[in-house]
N, C-alpha and C positions, 0 to 999 in steps of 0.2 A: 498499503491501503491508507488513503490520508484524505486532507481536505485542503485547496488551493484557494488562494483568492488576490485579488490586485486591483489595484486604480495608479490609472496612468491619466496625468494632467499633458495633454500635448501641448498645450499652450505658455507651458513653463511652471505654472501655478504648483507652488509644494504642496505634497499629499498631509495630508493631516493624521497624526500619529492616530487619534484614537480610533478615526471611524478605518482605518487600516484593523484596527485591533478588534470592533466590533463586530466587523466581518466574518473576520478569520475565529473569534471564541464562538460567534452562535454554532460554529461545526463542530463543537468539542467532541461531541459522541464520536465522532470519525477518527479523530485523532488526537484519544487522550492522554501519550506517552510523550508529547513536546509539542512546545507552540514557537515558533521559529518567524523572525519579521524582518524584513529589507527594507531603509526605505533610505532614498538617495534624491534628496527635491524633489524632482516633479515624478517620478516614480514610488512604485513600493509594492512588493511579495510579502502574499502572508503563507504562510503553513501549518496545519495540524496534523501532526505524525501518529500514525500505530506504528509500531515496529515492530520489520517481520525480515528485515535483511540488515546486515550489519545495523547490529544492535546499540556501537557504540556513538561518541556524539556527532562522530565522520559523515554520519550519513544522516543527521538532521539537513533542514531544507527553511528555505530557500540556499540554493548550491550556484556558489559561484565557480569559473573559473580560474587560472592560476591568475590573470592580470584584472579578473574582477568586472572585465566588459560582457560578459555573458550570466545570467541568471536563471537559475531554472525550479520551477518547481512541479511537483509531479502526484497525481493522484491514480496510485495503482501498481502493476508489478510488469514489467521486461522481462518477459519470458527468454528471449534470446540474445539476452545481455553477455552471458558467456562466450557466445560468440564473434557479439561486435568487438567486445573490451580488446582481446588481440588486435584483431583488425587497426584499432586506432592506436593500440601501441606499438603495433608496428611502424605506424605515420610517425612517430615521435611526441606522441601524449602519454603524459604521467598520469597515475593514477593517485589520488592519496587515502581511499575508501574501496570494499566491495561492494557499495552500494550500487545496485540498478541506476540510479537518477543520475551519478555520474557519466554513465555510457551516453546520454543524455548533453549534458555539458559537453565534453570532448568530440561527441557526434558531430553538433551544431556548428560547433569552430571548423570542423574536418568538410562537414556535406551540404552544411545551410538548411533551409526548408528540404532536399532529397534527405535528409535523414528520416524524415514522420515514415514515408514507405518500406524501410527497411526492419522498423519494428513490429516484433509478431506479443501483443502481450493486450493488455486491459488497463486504458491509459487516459487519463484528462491532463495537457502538458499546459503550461506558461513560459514561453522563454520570453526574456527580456532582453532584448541587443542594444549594449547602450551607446556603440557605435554608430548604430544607422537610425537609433531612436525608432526603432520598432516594436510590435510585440507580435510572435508568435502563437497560437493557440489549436492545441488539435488534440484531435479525439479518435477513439481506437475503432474499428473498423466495425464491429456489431452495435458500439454504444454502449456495452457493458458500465462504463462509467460518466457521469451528467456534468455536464460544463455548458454555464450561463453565464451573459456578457449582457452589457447593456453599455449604449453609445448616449452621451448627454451633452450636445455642444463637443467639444473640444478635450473630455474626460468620457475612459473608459474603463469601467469595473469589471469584474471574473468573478467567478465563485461558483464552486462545487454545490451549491444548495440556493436553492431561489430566497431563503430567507433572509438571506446574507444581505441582499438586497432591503427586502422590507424592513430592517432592525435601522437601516440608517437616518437619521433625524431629518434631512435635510432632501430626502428622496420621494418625490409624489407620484404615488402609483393608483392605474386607474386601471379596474376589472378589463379583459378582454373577453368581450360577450361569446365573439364565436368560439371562441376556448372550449368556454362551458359546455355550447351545443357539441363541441368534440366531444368530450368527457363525459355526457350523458349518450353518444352512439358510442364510445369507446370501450369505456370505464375508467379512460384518462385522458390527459390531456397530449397531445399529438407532439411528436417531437416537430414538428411544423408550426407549432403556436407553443405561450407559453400562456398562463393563465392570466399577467400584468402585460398591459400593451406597449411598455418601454422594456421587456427584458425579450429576448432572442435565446435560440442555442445553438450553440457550433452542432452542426448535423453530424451522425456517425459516418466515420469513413472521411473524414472532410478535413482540413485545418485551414485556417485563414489568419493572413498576416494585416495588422492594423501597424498605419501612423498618421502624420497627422493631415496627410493629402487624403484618408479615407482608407477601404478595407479592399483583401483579392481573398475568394474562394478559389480552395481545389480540392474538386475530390482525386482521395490519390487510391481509391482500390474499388473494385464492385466486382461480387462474388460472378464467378463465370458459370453458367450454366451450355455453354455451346462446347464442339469439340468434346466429345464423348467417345471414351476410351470404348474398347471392342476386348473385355475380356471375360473366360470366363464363371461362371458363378465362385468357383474352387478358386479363381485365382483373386474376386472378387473379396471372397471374404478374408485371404493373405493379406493383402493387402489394408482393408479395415483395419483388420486386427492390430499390424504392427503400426497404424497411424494413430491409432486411440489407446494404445499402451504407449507408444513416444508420445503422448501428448497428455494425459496423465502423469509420466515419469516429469517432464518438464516444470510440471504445477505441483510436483513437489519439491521444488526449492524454498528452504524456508530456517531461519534460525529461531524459529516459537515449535510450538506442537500446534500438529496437526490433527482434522479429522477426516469424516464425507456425513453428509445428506445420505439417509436409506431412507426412502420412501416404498420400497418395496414394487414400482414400477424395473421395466428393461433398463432402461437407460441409467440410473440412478444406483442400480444393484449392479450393473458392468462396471461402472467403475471403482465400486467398494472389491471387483473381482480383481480387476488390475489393481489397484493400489495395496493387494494383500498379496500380487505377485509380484510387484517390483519395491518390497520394502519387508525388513528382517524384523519386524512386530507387529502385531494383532492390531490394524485398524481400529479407531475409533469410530464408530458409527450414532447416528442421532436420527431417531422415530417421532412421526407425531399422530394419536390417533384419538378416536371421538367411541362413544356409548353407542351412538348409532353407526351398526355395524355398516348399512349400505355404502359408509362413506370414509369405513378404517379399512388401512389396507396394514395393518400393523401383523396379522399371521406371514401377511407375504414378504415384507422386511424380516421378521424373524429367523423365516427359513434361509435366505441369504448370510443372515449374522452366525445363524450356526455352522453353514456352510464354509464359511471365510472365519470363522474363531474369532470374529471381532470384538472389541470392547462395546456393548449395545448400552444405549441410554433410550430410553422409552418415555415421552410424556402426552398424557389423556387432558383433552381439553374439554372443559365445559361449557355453559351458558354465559356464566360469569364474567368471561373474556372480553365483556362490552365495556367492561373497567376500564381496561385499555385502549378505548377508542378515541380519546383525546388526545392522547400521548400521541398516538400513531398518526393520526391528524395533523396533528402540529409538525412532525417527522418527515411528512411527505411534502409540506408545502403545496402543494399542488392538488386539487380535489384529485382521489384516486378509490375510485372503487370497487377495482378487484381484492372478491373479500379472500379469497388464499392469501394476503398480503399479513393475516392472522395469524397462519399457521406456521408461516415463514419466520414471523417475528418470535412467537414460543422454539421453534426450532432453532433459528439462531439466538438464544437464549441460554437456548438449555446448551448446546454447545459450545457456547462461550466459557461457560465456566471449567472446563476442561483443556479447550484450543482457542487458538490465534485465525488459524485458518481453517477452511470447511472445503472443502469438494462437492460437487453438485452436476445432477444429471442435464441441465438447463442444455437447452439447444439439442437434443437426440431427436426430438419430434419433427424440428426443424429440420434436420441433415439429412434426414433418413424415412419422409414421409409417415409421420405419427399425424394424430389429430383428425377426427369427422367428413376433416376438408380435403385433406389426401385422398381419403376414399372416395367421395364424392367427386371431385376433381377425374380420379380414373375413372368413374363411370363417366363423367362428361365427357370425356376425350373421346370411350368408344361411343358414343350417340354421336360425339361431332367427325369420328372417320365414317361411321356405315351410313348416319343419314343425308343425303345430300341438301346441299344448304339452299336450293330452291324451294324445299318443302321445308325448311327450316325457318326461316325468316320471317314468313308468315305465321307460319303455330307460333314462333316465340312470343312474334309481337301481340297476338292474343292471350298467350299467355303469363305474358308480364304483363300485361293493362287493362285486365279482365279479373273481376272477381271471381274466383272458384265456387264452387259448392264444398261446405266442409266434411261433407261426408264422403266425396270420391276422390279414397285416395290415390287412385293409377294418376288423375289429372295434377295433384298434387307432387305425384312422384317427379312427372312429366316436367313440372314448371321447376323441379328442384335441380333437373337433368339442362334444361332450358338457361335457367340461371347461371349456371357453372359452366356452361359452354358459352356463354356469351362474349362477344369478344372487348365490351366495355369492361374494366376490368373493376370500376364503381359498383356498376351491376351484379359485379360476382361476388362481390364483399359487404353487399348493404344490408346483409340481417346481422341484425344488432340483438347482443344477449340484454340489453337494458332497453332503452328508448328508439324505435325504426322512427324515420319519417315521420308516419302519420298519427302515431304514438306523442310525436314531441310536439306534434303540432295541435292537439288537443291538449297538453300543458300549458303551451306559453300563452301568456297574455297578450294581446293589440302589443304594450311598448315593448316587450323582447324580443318579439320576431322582427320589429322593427330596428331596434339594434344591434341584428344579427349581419344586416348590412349585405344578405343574398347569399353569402361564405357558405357553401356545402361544407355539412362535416365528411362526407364521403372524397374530398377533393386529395386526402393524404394518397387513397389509392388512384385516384387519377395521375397524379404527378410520379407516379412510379409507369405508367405506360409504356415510354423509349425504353426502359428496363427488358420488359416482356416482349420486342420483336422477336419474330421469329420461333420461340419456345412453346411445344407441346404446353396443353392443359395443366399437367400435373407438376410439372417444370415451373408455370407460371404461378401457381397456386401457392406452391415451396418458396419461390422467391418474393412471391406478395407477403407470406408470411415473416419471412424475413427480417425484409424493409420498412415492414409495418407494427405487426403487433409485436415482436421480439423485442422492439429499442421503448414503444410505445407504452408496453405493458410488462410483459416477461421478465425483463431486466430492471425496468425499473425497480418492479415489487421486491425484487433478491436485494437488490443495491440498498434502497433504502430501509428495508427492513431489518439488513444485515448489521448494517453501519450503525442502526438504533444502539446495539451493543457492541461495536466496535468489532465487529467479525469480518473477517476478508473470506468473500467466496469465488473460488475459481470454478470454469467451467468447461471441462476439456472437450467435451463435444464443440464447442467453437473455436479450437483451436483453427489455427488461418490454414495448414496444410491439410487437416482432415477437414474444413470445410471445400477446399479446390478439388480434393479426390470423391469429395460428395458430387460438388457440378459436375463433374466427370462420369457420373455413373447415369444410363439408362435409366430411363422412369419408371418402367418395366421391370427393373430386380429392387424399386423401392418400395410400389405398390404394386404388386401381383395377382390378378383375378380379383380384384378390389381389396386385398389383403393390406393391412400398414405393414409399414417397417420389415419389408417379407425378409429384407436382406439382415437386415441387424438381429431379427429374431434368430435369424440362422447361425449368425455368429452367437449369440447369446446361447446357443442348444449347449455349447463346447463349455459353455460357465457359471450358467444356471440350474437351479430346477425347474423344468417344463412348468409346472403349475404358475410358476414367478410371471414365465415367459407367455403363456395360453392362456389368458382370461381377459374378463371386461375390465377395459380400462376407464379406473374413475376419476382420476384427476389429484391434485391437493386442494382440496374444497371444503370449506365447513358445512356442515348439516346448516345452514344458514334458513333452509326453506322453513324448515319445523323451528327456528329458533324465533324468525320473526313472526309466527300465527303463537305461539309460546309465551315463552319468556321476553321478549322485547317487543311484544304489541304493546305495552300501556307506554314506552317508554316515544313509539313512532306517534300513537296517536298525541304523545304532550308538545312533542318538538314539531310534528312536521305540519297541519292543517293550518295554525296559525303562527307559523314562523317567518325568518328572517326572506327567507323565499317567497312566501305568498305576500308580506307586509312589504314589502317592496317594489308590487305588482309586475314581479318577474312570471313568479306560478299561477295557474287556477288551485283554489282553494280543493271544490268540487271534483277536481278531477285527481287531485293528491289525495281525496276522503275517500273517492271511488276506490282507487287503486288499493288503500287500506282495508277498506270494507272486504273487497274480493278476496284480495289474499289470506283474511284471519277468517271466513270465511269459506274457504277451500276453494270459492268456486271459481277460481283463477289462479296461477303461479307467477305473482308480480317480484319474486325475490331480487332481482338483479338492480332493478328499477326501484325498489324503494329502499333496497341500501343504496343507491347512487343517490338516492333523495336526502337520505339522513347522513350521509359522506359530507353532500354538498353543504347544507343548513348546519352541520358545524366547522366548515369551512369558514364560511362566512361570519358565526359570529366569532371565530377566533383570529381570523386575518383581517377582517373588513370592519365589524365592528370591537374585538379585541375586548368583549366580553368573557369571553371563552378561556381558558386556562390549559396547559397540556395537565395541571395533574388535578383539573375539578372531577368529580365527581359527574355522570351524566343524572344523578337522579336527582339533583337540581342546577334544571337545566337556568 
């Protein structure tokens, strides 16, 4: 786990040592075991190293090859390095490192760009060919890891972190409005936009090669959801099993100490099972829980930790933790307002000081139908086989464009069954936990709607549509999730939270084979009679305790609601009614007092929305006006 960055002048122009350097230190938290620079004229590789595989100086980066025409640097882990390295020493490549990013090097010389599809791991790559004076750039198939480029004339920059960008003297960057409105329907910003209108991101699953006639995309993978294996249940859950133990066993390759995330959810507790089955010590494990019970699942992790004999670290978090919210700010670069990005950050904390690497249950909801929307999705599917869609087309269109009555809720139900079987797939994804539609459009003022420039935030699910031919409802729903919120939100919040403290976390539920044996399964042994996860819970019965596996699932969430009518009302009403948002006649004042008012007032639940508010207002004065500090103080603001 590391941090990349480059600027390539195609026009011949030599790169300029420092702003090469200034790039590559703002990412120190990523990697702060070696800083590693190339720079050869009009080229230059930076690198900051964690070290977690060969430890010695072999496998610092930027990695040339033996004649020095190929250059690589790499942010992340080759899970299936083991078995290309033969492969290419059979071709007649030396090796002179066990590092992963070698396989890398020798790949390139051996397959060209067909090497990016052969790798199965969690990757942001740079190669530099100074043969054909190209560059290379590609990114691992769910997006687990962030790579941002930016094209200016005739020079082209990289960097693991968007701030790499902003720190440069000589770089003028101008807000991207419709970002914002992503990130207020999101709680981030889309990997479709970036939040500056001169910076891009290589998309997941994608790599694209630049020089100086211009750029070529390709995507080289998209999870398959057609062809659906016919086996059954018994042979169904064989089969899991041994693909989420091999894929676990694989992500512990490692020469640091290890741990895992217990959160005390399925997914998160199966792998602290497997990882106490295929290793001869007591797992480390790491908890995070809160005073208010509604929202600690810390009894349910414990019973898992006794279970498995783990080494358990437990930490309770408080009010207080708003300390942090500049640091975290400044970390993300990008307004991000999922506030579990919180708990993530104490958790990869607390386990840093123990371990190098974490384990984490990320992606089980995804593979294996978890989430509200799974369930929801199978109800739609049976509304949309028994009722025929001449009586459909009309009730929907009344109702989606008809206001309900709030107190009846079968018509309620109706429109929620309506929605989820719709065959726009915008439509199915437009409730927003922060700002809907008609929500934002009571924020913004005359000039932001006006330079929002027509840009739907809901267009990220539109452009996933060719995706969806053909696939049942709950198929479709799984892979919207996917493509969308996993790279969008999910991933991001781990990646950069993690990295705050320099922790690498893998995620074996996204392993690439146990995700193709997911598309492969009936939607039907995923969500069951509206049941989640029917199928994983049933493998979970063989490795849990029932209570772990049988209850309401709450999430990793802060008591957030109670902290902001509490503890952080005096701090929303100093920052947000006349801040850098309403003083720059982006927001209504009155409609940011409303949203305060109701919420510390009970008579509404605005949480999601007025932390996306106070995310955003100290975005802004720490990137845009540069007032802001990561380690001020927020109680003067």
């Amino acid at each position: 786990m590391c941090a990349i960055c480059g600027i390539i002048n195609f026009d011949g122009r030599p790169v300029a040592e420092p702003d090469l350097v200034r790039m590559r230190d703002i990412m120190v938290n990523r990697g702060p075991d070696h800083g590693g620079l190339w720079r050869n004229g009009s080229a230059g590789l930076g690198h900051r190293r964690l070290k977690i595989l060969d430890l010695s100086p072999n496998g610092n980066q930027p990695m040339p090859n033996e004649d020095e025409s190929v250059w690589v640097v790499l942010n992340g882990e080759i899970y299936n390095f083991p078995e290309l390295r033969p492969q290419l020493e059979a071709c007649g490549h030396r090796f002179r490192s066990t590092s992963d990013t070698e396989v890398l090097v020798h790949g390139y010389e051996e397959w060209g760009e067909d090497l990016i599809p052969k790798l199965d791991g969690m990757f942001a790559i740079g190669i530099w060919d100074t043969r054909r004076q190209q560059l290379l750039l590609a990114r691992d198939r769910f997006g687990k890891k962030p790579l941002y480029y930016m094209q200016k004339a005739q020079t082209l920059l990289f960097a693991s972190d968007i701030k790499a960008f902003w720190t440069l003297p000589n770089i003028q960057l101008s807000i991207n409005f419709p970002a914002i409105d992503c990130y207020l329907h999101h709680l981030g910003v889309t990997q479709r936009h970036a939040i500056f209108k001169e910076i891009s991101k290589i998309q997941p699953a994608h790599y694209t090669v630049f020089n100086q006639h211009g750029s070529r995309t390709v995507r080289y993978w998209q999870q398959s959801f057609v062809g659906k294996l016919n086996l059954s249940e018994a042979e169904w859950l064989e089969q899991i099993e041994a693909a989420l133990q091999a894929a676990v066993k694989r992500r512990l390759m490692s020469d640091v100490p290890l741990g895992a995330f217990l959160s005390g959810g399925v997914d998160s507790s199966l792998v602290v099972a497997f990882m106490s089955k295929v290793t001869n010590r007591p797992v480390k494990t790491f908890s995070i829980g809160f005073q208010e019970q509604d929202y600690s699942e810390l009894k349910f992790a414990r019973l898992v930790a006794q279970q498995y004999q783990s080494e358990h670290e437990e930490i309770m978090l408080q009010p207080e933790v708003i300390s942090i919210l500049p640091s975290l700010v400044w970390e993300y670069g990008e307004p991000f307002a999922d506030s579990s990005a919180i708990p993530t950050f104490y958790v990869s904390q607390a386990a840093r000081r123990f371990v190098t690497v974490a384990l984490s249950g990320d992606g089980g909801d995804e593979m294996f139908g978890g989430y509200d929307i799974a369930r929801a999705a199978w109800h739609a599917w049976q509304y949309d086989r028994f009722l025929p869609r001449v009586i459909r087309q009309p009730l929907e269109k009344f109702l989606l464009n008809h206001p309900l009555p709030d107190r009846n809720r079968w018509l309620h139900k109706l429109k929620t069954l309506a929605v989820h079987a719709s065959d726009d797939p915008a439509i199915r994804h437009s409730y927003s936990m922060a700002f809907g539609p008609a929500q934002r459009q009571r924020l913004y003022t005359p000039a932001f709607s006006a330079a929002l420039q027509g840009q739907p935030a809901r267009e990220v699910y539109e452009l996933c549509r060719p995706a969806l031919t053909g696939l049942n409802l709950v198929d479709q729903h799984l892979l919207l999730t996917i493509l969308t919120r996993l790279p969008n939100d999910y991933l991001v919040k781990v990646d950069v939270a993690s990295m705050k403290v320099a922790l690498e976390v893998r995620s074996p539920f996204l392993d690439t084979a146990l995700a193709e044996l997911s598309g492969a399964m009936p939607p039907e042994i995923k969500v069951r009679g509206g049941r989640q996860k029917y199928l994983l819970k049933k493998l979970a019965e063989r490795h849990l305790p029932r209570q772990v596996i049988y209850r309401r699932k709450r999430g990793f969430a802060l008591p957030l609601e109670h902290w902001l009518r509490r503890d952080f009302a005096p701090l929303l009403r100093q920052l947000l009614p006349d801040g850098r948002l309403v003083q720059n006649d982006w927001f209504n004042k009155a409609e940011i007092s409303r949203l305060i008012s109701e919420h510390q007032n009970s008579t509404a639940d605005h949480t999601h929305r007025l932390w996306a508010l106070l995310w955003l207002e100290l975005w802004h004065r720490m990137f845009i006006d540069r007032t802001l500090k990561p380690t001020d103080s927020l109680s003067e603001p």
